[in-house]
N, C-alpha and C positions, 0 to 999 in steps of 0.2 A: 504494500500500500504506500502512494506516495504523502507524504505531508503537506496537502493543499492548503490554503491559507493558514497556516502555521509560520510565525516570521522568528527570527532568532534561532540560535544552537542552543542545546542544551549542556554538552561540557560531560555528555555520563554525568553529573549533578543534580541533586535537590532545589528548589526553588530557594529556600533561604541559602545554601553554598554557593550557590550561582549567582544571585545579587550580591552576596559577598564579595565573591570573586568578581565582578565587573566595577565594584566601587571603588575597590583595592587599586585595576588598573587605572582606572579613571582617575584617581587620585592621582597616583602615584607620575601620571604621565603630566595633570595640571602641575605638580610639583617641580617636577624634573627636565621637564618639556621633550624627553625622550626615554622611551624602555625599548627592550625587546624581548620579544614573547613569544608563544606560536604565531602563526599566522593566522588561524582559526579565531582565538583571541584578540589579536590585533584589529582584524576586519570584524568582530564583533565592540567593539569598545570604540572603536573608528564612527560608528552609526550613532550611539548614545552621547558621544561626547560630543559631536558637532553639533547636535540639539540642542546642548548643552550650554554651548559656546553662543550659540544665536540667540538664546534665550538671554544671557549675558550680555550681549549686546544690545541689547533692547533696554537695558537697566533699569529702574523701580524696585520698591520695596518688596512687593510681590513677588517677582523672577528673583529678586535675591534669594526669599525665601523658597520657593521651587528648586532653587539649582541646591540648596543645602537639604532641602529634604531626599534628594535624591543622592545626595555626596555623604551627608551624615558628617563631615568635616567642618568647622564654620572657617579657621584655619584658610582650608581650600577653595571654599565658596568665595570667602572674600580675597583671597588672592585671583581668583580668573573672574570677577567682575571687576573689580579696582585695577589690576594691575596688566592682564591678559588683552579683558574683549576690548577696552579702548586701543591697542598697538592694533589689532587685527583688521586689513582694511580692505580687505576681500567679502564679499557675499557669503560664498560656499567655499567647502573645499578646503578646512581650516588645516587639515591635519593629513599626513603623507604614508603610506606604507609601502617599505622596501622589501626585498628578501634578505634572509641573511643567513643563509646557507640550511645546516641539518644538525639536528642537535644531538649530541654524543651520542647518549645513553639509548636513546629511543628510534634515531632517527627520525624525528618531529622535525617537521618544515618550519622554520624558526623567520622572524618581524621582526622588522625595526619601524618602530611609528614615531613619527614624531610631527611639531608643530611645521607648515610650509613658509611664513613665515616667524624670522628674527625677533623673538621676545625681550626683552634688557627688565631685568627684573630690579633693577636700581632704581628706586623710591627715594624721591626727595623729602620726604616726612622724615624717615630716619636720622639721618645727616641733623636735620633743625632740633631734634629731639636731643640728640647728643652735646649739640652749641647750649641748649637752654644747660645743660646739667651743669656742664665747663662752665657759665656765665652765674650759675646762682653757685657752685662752688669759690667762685674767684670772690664773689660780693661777699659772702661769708669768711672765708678768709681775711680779706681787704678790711672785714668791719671788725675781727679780735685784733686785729695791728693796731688799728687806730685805738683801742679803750686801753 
């Protein structure tokens, strides 16, 4: 019997290992901006993340909380809304998968996915956060000299 409208792999996997398993990647790919994995995997996390990414795009309160209930991250939600979907300046298409050869143990057809464009995850909030520290350290000090 073929599986007619049935969309998604299943992974040999239970429904909660399975979500598991694709929140893990998804994470782990917003985080890193590149994994490799199977290729089965790959092109399955390839489909939900791009959803994921345009929903991010769109920004609001709402989508914020949509992409974290499906991330379970807040961490990572708010990294690929703040930091991610504003560089992203494509429509579709956010995310790329190569082959990368055959894996040891199993010979599994092994992915490399990763973002198609250059992300610079360098936030300027940081940097000011650290001035303010140095700035009320120096006042503090500067004020037990003077008494």
């Amino acid at each position: 019997m073929h599986r007619h409208k049935f969309k998604g792999r299943k992974f040999g996997r239970e429904t909660d290992q399975r979500l598991a398993l694709s929140r893990g990647l998804m994470c782990a790919l917003i985080e890193y901006q590149t994994i490799t994995t199977t290729l089965a995997r790959a092109k399955e996390i390839r489909r939900e993340t791009e959803k994921l990414i345009t929903i991010a795009k769109k920004g609001g309160l709402s989508n914020r909380r949509l992409i974290l209930s499906r991330l379970n991250d807040q961490r990572i939600a708010n990294l690929l809304v703040d930091v991610i979907a504003p560089q992203i300046s494509r429509n579709s298409g956010y995310l790329r998968i190569e082959h990368a050869g055959y894996r040891r143990g199993d010979n599994a057809e092994m992915g490399t996915i990763s973002f198609v464009d250059e992300i610079n995850f360098e936030t300027q909030e940081e940097p000011k956060k650290t001035e303010k520290k140095a700035e009320g350290k120096a006042k503090k000090s500067a004020g037990k000299e003077n008494k």
